[in-house]
C-alpha positions as CSV (number, residue, x, y, z in Angstrom):
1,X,0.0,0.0,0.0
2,X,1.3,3.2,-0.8
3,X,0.1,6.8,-1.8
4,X,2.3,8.5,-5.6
5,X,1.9,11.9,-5.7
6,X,2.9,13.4,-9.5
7,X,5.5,16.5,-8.1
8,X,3.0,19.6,-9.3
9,X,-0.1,18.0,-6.9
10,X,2.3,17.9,-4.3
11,X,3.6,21.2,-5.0
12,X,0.4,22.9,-5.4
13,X,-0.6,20.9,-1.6
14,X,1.9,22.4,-0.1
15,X,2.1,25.6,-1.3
16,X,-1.7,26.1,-0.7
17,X,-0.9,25.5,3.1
18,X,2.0,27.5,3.0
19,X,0.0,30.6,1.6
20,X,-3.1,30.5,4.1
21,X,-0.7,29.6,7.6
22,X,-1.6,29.8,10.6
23,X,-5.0,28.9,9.6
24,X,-5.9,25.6,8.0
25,X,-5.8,24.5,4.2
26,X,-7.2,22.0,2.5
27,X,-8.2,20.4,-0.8
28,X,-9.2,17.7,-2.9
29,X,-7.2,14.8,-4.4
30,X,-8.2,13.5,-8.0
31,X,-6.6,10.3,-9.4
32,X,-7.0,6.8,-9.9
33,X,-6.5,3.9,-7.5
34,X,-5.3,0.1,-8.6
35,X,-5.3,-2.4,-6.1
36,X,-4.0,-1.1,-2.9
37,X,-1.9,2.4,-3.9
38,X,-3.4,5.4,-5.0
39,X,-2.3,8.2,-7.3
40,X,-2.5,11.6,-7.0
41,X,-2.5,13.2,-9.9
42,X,-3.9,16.8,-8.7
43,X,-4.9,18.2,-6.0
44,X,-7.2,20.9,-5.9
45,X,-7.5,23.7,-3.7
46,X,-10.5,25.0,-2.0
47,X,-11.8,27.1,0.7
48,X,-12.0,26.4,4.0
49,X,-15.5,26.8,5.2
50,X,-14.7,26.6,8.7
51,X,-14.2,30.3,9.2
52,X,-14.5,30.5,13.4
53,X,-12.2,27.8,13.7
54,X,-9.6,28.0,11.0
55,X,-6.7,27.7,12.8
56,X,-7.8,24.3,14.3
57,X,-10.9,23.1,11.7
58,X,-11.3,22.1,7.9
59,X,-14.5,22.3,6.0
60,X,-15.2,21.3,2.6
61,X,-18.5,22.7,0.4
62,X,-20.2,20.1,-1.2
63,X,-20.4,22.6,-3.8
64,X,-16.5,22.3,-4.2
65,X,-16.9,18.8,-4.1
66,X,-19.2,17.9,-6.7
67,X,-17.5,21.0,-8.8
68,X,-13.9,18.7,-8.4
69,X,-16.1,15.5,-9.3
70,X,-17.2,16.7,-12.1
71,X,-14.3,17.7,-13.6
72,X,-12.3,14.8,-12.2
73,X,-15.0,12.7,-14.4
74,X,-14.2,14.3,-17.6
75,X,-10.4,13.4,-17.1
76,X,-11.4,9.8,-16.3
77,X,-10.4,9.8,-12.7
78,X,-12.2,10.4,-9.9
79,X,-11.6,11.7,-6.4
80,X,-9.7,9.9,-4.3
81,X,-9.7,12.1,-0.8
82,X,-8.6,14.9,0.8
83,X,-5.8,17.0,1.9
84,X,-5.4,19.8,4.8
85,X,-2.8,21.0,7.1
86,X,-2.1,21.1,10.7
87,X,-0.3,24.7,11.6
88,X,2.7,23.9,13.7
89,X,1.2,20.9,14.5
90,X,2.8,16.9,13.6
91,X,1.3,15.7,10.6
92,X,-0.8,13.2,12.5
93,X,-4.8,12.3,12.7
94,X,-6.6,14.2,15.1
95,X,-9.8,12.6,17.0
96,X,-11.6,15.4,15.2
97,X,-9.8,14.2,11.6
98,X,-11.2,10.9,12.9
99,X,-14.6,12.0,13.1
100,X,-15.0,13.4,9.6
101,X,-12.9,10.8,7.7
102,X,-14.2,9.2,4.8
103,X,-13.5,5.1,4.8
104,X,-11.5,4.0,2.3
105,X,-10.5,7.7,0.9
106,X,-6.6,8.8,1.7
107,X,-6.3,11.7,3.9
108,X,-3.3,13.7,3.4
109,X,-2.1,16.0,6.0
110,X,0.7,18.6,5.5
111,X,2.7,20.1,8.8
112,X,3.4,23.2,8.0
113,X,5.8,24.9,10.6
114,X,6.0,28.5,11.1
115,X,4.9,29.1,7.4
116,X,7.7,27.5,6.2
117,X,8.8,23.8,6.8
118,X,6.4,21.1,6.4
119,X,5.7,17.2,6.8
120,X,3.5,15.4,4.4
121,X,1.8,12.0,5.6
122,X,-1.2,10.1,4.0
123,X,-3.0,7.8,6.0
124,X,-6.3,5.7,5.3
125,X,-9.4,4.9,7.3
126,X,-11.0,1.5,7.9
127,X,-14.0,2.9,9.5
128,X,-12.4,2.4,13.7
129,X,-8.8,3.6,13.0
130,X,-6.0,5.0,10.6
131,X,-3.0,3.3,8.8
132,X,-0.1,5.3,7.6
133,X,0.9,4.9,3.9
134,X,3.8,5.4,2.4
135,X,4.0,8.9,-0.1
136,X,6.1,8.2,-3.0
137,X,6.5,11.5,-5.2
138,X,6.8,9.8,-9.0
139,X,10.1,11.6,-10.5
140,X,10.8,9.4,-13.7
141,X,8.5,5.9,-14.9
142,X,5.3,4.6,-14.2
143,X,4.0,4.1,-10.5
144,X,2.3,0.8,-11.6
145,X,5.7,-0.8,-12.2
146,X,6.1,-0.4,-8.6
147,X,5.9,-4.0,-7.8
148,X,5.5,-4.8,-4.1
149,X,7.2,-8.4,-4.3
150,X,11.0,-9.5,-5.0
151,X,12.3,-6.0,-4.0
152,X,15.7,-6.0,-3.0
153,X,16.7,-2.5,-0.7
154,X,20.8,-1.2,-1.2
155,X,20.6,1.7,1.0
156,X,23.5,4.4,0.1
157,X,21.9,7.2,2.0
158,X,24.7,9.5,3.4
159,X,26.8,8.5,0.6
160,X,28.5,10.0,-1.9
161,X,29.9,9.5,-5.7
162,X,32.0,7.3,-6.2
163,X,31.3,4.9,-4.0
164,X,27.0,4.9,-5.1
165,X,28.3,3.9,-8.2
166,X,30.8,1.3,-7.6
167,X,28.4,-0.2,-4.7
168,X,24.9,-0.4,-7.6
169,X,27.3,-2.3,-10.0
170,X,28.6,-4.3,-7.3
171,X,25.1,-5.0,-6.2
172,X,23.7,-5.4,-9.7
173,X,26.0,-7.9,-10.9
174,X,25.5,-10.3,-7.9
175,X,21.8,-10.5,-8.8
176,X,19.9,-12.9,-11.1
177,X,18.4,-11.5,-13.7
178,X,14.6,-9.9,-13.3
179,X,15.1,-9.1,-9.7
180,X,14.0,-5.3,-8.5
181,X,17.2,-3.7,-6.8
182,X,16.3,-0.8,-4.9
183,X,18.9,1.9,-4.4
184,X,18.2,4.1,-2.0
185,X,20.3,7.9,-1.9
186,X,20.2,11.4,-0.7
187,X,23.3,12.4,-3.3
188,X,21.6,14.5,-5.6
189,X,24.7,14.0,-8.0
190,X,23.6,10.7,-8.3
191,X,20.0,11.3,-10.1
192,X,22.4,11.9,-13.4
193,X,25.1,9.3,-12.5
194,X,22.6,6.6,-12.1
195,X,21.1,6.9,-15.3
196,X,24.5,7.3,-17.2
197,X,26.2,4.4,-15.5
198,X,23.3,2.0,-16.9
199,X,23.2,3.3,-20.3
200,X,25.8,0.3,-21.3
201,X,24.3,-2.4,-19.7
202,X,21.5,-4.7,-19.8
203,X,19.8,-3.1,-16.0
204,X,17.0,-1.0,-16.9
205,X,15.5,1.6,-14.5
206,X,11.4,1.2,-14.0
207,X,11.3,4.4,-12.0
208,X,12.8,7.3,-9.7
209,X,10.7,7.8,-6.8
210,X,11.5,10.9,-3.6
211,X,10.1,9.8,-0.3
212,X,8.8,12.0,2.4
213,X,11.9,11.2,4.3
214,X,14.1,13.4,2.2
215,X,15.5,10.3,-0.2
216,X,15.5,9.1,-3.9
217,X,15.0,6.0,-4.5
218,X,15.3,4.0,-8.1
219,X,14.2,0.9,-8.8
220,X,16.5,-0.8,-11.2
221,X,15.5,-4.3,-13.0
222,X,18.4,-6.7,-13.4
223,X,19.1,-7.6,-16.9
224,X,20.8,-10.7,-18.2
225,X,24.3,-11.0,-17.7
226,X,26.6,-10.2,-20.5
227,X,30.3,-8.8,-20.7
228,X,29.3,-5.2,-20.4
229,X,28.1,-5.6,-16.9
């Protein structure tokens, strides 16, 4: 289970928040859901009706909603839940949050800390509690190639060029072919290394994904062996 956010709905999530702080944002999310992950590709912006208690309280028209539904319909998506921030507050599901949630929609909630900084988590609820997801923003590939099975995770982060590169290959070439390597960085260098250091071999990358922890990740599939790797 996970939550892919395309980079201008997170963008234009955050930013919203970031414009009306201290008081609270929110919005709607419009994408498309296969099996158990969810993607977000926009998220839409609307007023908070809650004007006595915008500091602490989110309120969505139904208005807004069916206006987003509408036009979410006419893309071929549909929404998929909702999005609001918590001023200076951990981005963490209140017992009010709980009381409005919508089963089975993702709730995204942005920390935003004094105007600047902020958190993003999603979490989903079952109808009694709610479950963190993971949020994935989608950088390069398709989020549905983003199989949950056979993953193997070579975490580099806090390390630097060259020893990502030698360490992927090294890693890559003690595989068997069709297995998903993981390679996990905060080396911004290494989003055009990584790519160039595959171009003569058989590994091809399905995607480049940033987590909310402040890492890339890129999800390599091993090809079959030859003397160039």
């Amino acid at each position: 289970m996970a939550v892919w956010l395309s980079p201008i709905a997170r963008n234009t999530m955050v930013e919203h928040c970031k414009s009306v702080y201290p008081n609270e944002g929110c919005g709607i999310l419009v994408g498309e859901r296969e099996g158990e992950s969810w993607f977000i590709h926009r998220s839409v912006p609307v007023p908070n009706r809650n004007e006595e208690r915008s500091r602490d309280r989110f309120e969505i028209s139904p208005k807004d909603y069916l206006r987003v539904e509408k036009e979410a319909n006419r893309e071929g998506l549909e929404i998929v839940g909702f999005f609001h921030s918590h001023p200076d507050v951990p981005p963490f599901p209140s017992l009010t949050d709980a009381q409005f949630a919508w089963e089975g929609f993702v709730n995204i909630i942005v920390g935003v800390f004094n105007g600047q900084r902020v958190r993003v988590r999603a979490h989903i609820y079952d109808g009694k509690s709610f479950n963190e997801l993971p949020v994935y923003v989608l950088l390069h590939g398709s989020w549905k190639l983003a199989q949950p099975e056979d993953l193997e995770l070579l975490d580099l982060a806090g390390e630097v060029e060259p020893f990502i590169s030698v360490s992927v290959k090294e890693r890559l070439s003690s595989l068997e072919p069709n297995r998903i390597l993981v390679v996990k960085f905060n080396y911004e260098p290494t989003l055009h290394n990584l790519p160039r250091l595959l171009i003569p071999t058989p590994h091809r990358i399905l995607l480049i994904r940033w987590n909310e922890e402040g890492a890339w990740e890129a999800l390599i599939r091993v090809g079959e062996k030859n003397e160039t790797t």
